[in-house]
C-alpha positions as CSV (number, residue, x, y, z in Angstrom):
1,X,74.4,118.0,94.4
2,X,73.2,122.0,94.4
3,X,69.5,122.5,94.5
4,X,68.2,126.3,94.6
5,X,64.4,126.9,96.5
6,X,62.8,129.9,94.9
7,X,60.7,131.6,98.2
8,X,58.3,134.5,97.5
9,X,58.0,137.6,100.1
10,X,54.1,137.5,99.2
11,X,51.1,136.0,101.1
12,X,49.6,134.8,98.0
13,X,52.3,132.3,97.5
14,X,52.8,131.2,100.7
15,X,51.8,127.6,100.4
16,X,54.3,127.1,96.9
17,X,56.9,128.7,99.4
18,X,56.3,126.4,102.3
19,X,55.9,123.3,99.6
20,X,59.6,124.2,98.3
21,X,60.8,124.7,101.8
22,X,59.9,121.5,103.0
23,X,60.9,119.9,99.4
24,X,64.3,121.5,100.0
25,X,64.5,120.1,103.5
26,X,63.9,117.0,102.6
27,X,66.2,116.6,99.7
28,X,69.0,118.3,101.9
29,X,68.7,114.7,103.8
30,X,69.6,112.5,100.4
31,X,72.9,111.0,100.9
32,X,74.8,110.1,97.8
33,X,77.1,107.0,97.8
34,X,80.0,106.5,95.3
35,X,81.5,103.7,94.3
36,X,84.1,102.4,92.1
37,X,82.8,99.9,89.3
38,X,84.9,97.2,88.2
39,X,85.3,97.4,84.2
40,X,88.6,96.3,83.4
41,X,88.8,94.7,80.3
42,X,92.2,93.2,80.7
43,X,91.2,92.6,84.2
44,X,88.1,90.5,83.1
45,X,90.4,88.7,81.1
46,X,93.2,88.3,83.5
47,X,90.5,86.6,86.0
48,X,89.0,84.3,83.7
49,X,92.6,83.3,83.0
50,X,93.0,82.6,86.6
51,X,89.6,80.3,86.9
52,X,90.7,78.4,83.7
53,X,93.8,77.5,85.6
54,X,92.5,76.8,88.6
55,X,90.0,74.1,87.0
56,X,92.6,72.7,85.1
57,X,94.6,72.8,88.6
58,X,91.7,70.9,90.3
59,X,91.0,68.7,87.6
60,X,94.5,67.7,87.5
61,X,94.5,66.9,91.7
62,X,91.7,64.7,90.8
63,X,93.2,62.9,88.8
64,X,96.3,61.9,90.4
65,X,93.9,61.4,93.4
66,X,92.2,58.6,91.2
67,X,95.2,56.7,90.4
68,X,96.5,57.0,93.7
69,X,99.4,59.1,93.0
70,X,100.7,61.3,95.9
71,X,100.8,65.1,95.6
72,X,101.7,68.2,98.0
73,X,98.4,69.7,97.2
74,X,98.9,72.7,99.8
75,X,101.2,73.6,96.7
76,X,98.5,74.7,94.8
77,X,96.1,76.6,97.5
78,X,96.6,79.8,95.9
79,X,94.9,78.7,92.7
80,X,92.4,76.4,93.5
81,X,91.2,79.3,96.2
82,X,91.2,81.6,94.1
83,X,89.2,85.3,94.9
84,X,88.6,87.9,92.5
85,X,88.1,90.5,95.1
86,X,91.7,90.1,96.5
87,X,93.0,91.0,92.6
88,X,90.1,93.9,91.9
89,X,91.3,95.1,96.0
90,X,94.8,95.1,94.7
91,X,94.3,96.7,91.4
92,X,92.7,99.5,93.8
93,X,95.1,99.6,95.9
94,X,97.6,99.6,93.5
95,X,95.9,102.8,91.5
96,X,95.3,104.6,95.0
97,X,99.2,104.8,95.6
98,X,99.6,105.9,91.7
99,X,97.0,109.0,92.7
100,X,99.1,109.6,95.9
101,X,102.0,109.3,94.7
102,X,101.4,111.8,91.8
103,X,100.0,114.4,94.0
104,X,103.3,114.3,95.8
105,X,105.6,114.6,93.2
């Protein structure tokens, strides 16, 4: 962010010129923080794949829970746990070392 403050030499505008000093000063202090939104549409779709499997995954369990059938359920941790922010982490991840790797080439 570039902000110019107009001063004057003259007495007459000495309080505009103090005003847009102490403007100046204090938007000098505004920190700006960036961050990278999430709008991958094949990435939307890609997660709500996921949760539709890992409902049908736990629905499933469920089931064979009801009837009494026995199942290695540890199996099937990675789905029914399933986090969003470890795929939208890896998708970063994965386009940081595509920017790094570029600038090396």
């Amino acid at each position: 962010t570039l902000m110019f403050v107009n001063v004057s030499p003259s007495s007459e505008h000495a309080n505009e010129t103090i005003s847009s000093l102490r403007y100046g000063a204090t938007a000098k202090k505004i920190q700006n923080s960036v961050e990278k939104q999430f709008e991958d549409k094949a990435m939307r779709t890609m997660i709500s794949i996921k949760n539709e499997q890992s409902m049908k995954i736990r629905n499933l369990l469920q089931v064979c829970r009801d009837n009494n059938i026995a199942i290695n359920t540890s199996e099937y941790d990675n789905y029914i746990d399933f986090d969003e922010s470890a795929i939208v982490q890896q998708a970063d991840d994965e386009e940081s070392a595509g920017e790094t790797s570029g600038a090396t080439e």
